[in-house]
C-alpha positions as CSV (number, residue, x, y, z in Angstrom):
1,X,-89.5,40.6,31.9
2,X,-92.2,39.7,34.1
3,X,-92.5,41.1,37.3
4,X,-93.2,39.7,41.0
5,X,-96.4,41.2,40.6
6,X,-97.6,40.1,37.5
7,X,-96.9,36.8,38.1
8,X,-99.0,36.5,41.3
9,X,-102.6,37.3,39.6
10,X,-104.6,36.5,41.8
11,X,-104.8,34.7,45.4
12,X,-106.7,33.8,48.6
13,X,-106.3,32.6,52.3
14,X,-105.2,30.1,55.0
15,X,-105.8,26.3,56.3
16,X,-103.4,24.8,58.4
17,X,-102.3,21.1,58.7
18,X,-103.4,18.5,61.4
19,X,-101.0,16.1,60.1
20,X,-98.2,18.5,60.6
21,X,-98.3,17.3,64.0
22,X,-97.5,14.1,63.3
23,X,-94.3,15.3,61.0
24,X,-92.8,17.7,63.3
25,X,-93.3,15.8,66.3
26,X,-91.8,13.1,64.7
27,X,-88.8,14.7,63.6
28,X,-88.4,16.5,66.9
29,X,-88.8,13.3,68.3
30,X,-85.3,12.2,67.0
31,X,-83.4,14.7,69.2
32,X,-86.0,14.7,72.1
33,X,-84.7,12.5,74.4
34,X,-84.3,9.5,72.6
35,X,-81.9,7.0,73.4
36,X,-78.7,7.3,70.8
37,X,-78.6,3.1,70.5
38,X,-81.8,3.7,68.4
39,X,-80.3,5.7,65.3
40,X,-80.1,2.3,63.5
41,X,-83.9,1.9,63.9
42,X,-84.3,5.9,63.1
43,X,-82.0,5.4,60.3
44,X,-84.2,2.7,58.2
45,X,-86.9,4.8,59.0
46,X,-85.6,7.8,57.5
47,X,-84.2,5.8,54.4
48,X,-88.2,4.5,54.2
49,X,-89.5,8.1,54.4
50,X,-86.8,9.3,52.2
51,X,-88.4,10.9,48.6
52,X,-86.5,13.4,46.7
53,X,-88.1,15.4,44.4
54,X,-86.6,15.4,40.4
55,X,-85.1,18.5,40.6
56,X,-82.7,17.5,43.4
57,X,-81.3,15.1,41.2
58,X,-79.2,18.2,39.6
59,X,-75.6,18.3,41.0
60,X,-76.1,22.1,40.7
61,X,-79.0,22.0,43.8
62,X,-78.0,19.3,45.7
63,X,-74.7,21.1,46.3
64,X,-76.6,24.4,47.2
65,X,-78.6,22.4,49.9
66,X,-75.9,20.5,51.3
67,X,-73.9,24.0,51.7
68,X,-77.3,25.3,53.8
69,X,-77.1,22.5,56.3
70,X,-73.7,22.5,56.5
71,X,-73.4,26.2,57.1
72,X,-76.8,25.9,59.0
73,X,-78.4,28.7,57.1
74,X,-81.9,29.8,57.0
75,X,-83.9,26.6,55.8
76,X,-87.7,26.9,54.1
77,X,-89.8,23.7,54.5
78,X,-92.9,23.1,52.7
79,X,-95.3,20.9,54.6
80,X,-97.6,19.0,53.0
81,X,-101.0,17.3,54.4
82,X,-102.5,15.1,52.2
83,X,-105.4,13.4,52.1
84,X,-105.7,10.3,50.3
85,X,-108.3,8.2,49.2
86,X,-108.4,4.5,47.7
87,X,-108.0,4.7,43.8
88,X,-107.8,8.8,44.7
89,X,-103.9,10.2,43.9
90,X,-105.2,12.6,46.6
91,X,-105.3,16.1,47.3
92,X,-103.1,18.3,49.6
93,X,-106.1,19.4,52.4
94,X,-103.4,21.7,54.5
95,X,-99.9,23.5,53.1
96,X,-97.5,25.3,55.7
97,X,-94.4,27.0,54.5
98,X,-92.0,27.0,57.8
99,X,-88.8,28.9,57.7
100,X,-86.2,28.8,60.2
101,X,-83.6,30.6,61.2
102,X,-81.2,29.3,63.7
103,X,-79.3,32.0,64.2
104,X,-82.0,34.3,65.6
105,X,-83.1,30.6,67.2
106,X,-86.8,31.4,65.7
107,X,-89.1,30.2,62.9
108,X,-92.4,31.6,60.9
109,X,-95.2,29.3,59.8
110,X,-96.9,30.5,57.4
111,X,-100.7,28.9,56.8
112,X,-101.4,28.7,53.0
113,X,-105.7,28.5,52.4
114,X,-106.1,25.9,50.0
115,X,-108.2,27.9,47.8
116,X,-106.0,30.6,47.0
117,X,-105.9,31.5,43.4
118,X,-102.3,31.3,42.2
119,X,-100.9,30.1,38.9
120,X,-99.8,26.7,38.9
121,X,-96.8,26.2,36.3
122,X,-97.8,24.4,33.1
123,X,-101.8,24.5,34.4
124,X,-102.6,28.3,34.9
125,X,-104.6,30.1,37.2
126,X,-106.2,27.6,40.0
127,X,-106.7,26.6,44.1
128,X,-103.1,26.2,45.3
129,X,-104.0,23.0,46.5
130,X,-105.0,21.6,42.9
131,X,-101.7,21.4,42.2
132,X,-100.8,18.4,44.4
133,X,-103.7,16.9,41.7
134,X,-101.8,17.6,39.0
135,X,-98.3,17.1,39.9
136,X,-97.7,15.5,43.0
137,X,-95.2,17.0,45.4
138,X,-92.9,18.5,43.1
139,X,-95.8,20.6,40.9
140,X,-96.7,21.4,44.3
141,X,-93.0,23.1,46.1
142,X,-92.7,24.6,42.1
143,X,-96.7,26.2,42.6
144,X,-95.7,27.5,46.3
145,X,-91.8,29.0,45.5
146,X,-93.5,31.2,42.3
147,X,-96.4,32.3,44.3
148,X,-94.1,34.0,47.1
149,X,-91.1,34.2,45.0
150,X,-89.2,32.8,48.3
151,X,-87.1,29.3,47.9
152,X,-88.1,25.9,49.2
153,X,-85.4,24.0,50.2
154,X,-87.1,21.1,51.2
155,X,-90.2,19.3,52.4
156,X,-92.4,16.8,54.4
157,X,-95.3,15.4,53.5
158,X,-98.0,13.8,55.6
159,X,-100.7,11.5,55.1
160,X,-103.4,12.8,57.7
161,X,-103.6,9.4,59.3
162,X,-100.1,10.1,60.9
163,X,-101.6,13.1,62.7
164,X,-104.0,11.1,64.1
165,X,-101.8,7.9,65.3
166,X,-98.8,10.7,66.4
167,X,-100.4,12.4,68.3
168,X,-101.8,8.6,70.2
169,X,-98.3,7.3,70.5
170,X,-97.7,10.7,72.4
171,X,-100.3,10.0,75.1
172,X,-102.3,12.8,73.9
173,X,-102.0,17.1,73.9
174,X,-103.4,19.4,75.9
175,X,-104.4,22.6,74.8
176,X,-106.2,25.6,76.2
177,X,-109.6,25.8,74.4
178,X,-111.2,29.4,73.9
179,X,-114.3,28.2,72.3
180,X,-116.6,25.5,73.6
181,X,-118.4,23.6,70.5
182,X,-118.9,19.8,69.6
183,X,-118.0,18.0,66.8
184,X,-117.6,14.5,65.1
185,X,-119.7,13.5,68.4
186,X,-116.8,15.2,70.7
187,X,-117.6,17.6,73.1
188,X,-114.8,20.6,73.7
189,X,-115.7,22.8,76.9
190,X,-113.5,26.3,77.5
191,X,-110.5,25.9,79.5
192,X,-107.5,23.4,79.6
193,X,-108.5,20.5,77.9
194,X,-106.2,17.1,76.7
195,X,-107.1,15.4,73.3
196,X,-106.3,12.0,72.1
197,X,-105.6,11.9,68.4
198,X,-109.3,10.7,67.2
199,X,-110.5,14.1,69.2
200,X,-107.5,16.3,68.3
201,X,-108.5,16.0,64.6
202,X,-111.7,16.8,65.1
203,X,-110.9,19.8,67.0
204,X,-108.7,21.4,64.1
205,X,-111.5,21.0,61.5
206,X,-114.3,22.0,62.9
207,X,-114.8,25.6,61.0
208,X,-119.1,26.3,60.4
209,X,-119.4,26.3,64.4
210,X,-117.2,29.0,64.8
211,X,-118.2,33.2,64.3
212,X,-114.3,33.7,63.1
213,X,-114.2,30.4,60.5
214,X,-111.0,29.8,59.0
215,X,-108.9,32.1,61.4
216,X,-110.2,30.2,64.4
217,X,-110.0,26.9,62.7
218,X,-106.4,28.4,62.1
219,X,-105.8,29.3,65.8
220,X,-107.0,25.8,66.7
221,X,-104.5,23.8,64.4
222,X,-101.9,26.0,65.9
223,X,-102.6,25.4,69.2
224,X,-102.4,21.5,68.3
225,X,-99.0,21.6,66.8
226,X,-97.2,23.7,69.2
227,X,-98.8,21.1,72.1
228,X,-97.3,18.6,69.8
229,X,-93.9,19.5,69.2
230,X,-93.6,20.3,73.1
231,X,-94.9,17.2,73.5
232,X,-92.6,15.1,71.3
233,X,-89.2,17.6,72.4
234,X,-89.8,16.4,75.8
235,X,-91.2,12.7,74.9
236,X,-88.6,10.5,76.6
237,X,-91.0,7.0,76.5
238,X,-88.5,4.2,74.9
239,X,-90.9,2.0,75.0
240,X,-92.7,3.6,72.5
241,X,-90.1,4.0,69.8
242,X,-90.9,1.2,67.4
243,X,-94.5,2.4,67.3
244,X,-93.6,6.5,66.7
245,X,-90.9,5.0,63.7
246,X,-93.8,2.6,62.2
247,X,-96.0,5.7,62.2
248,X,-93.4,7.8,60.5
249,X,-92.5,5.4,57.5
250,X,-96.1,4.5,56.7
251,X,-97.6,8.1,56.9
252,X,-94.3,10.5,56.0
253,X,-91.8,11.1,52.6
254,X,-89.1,13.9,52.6
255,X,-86.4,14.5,50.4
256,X,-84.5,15.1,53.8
257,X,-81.6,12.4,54.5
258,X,-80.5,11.0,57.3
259,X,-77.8,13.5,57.9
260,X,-79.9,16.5,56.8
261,X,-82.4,15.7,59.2
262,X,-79.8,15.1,62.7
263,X,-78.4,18.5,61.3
264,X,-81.6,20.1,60.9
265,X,-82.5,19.1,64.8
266,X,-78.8,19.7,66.5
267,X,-78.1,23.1,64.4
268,X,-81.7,24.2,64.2
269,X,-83.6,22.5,67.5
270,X,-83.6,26.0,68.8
271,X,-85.9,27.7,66.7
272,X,-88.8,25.5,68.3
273,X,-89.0,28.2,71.5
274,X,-89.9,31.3,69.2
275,X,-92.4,30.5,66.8
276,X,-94.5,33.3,64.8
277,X,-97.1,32.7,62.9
278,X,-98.6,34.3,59.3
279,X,-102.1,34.4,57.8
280,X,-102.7,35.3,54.3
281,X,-105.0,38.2,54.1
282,X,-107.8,38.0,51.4
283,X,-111.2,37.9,50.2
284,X,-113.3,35.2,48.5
285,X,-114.5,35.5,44.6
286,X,-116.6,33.2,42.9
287,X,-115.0,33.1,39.3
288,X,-117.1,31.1,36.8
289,X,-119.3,29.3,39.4
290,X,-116.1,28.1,41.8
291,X,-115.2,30.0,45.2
292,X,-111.4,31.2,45.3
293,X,-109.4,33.4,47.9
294,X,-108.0,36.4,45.8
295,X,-104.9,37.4,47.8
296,X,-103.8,40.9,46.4
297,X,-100.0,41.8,45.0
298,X,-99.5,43.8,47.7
299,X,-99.9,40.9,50.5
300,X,-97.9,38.7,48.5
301,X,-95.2,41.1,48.7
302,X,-95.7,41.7,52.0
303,X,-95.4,38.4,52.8
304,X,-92.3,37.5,50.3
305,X,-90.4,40.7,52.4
306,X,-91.3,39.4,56.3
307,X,-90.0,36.1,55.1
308,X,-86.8,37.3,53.2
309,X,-85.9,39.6,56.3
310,X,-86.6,37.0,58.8
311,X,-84.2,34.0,56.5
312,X,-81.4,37.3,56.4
313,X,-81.1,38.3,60.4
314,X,-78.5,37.6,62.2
């Protein structure tokens, strides 16, 4: 039998998702101080964004998911940022594996580099991101679960365009910038700083300006989400509902339902105040001509453990 190790070959680093803004604000957005009267517009939203994957047609899994909300168990959620393109199927530019635990009220998000090297089911050893390419969503929860040996139990998926327009229909973030730099013709002095969406993606991309690269690209995309979520958990702005829900059914798909998704922010809401966050550590490789981040067994494991033990406390 193969082992945990041998499975995971080789691997490589981090990226994180500007787009995830959009989808956890969102979400958050639907226990955040809206208005109950609007579940019937929230609810054709959700039934818009609504996507399972094929595997949750089995009777087997969807009873084993609907057991984890109901009991409010630890839940993993892949998120997806995807960049399309017009006659593109497009490519998944950011992947975040969150997993939260409400009963320690607390969550990990853990940044997947798009260029580790991992073996994608059915396609062998590639980028982690490729397999979005080849399979879609599914290939792509399949790709992640082996690679960290850790369940999925659902996901969201984000065109990048709803990062940009979500964080808009907010009124903007505001973030405390460590590193002054320019970029996409936006200027980002030091210090407390607020960004419209147009200038908040720009922030969380820029990478060649900066001495620490990916992990301060990293730090930067973290900063944007958490000001997002706090944002949306305390957006109260009626007025702006229809716009948020447009944003959310042209830009978002999930396999979560409408009663997953009330559960997941009444039972779970809580984790939102302790977040952690995880970076992959590796080096890059050129193999045959093409740059990968080799991620060695041991951080996998490492990884697969903090995960496991954080999904078991109580």
């Amino acid at each position: 039998m193969v082992s945990r190790a041998e499975k995971r070959q080789n691997k490589k680093k981090r990226k994180w998702p500007y787009w995830v803004g959009g989808i956890i604000l969102a979400l958050i957005l639907l226990v955040g101080g809206l208005a109950f009267y609007v579940w019937n517009q929230v609810g054709a939203t959700v039934e818009t964004m609504h996507n399972p994957l094929a595997r949750d047609e089995d009777p087997e899994r969807q009873k084993q998911i609907q057991n984890i909300f109901k009991e409010t168990d630890s839940v993993n959620i892949l998120l997806l940022g995807v960049d399309e393109r017009s006659g593109d199927k497009g490519r998944s530019d950011t992947m975040i594996l969150l997993s939260v635990n409400p009963n320690t009220e607390s969550m990990i998000m853990l940044s997947i580099p798009r260029d580790t090297y991992v073996n994608i089911p059915g396609r062998g050893q590639d980028k982690i991101n490729h397999a979005y390419a080849f399979g879609g969503t599914d290939l792509s929860v399949q790709t992640v679960e082996e690679a960290f040996d850790l369940p999925i139990h659902t996901y969201a998926r984000v065109n990048m365009e709803g990062f940009q327009q979500g964080i808009d229909a907010l009124g903007g973030v505001t973030i405390n910038n460590d590193l002054a730099f320019s970029q996409d013709g936006h200027t980002y002095p030091e210090g407390q700083i607020m960004l419209n969406g147009e200038e908040a993606l720009s922030f969380i991309r820029m990478r060649y300006e900066d001495p620490r690269g990916d992990m301060g690209r990293n730090d930067r995309q973290r900063k944007v989400i958490t000001a997002a979520m706090n944002e949306a958990a305390s957006f109260n702005s009626i007025t702006k509902v229809g716009e948020i829900l447009n944003i959310l059914g042209d830009n978002v798909q999930t396999n979560l339902d409408m009663k997953k998704i009330q559960t997941l922010f009444t039972g779970y809401a809580g984790a939102r105040k302790d977040v952690s966050t995880m970076e992959i550590s590796g080096s890059g490789q050129t193999i045959n001509g093409v740059w990968y981040y080799i991620v060695p067994d041991s951080e996998f494991n490492r990884i697969h453990t903090e995960i496991k033990d954080h999904m078991e406390a109580n």
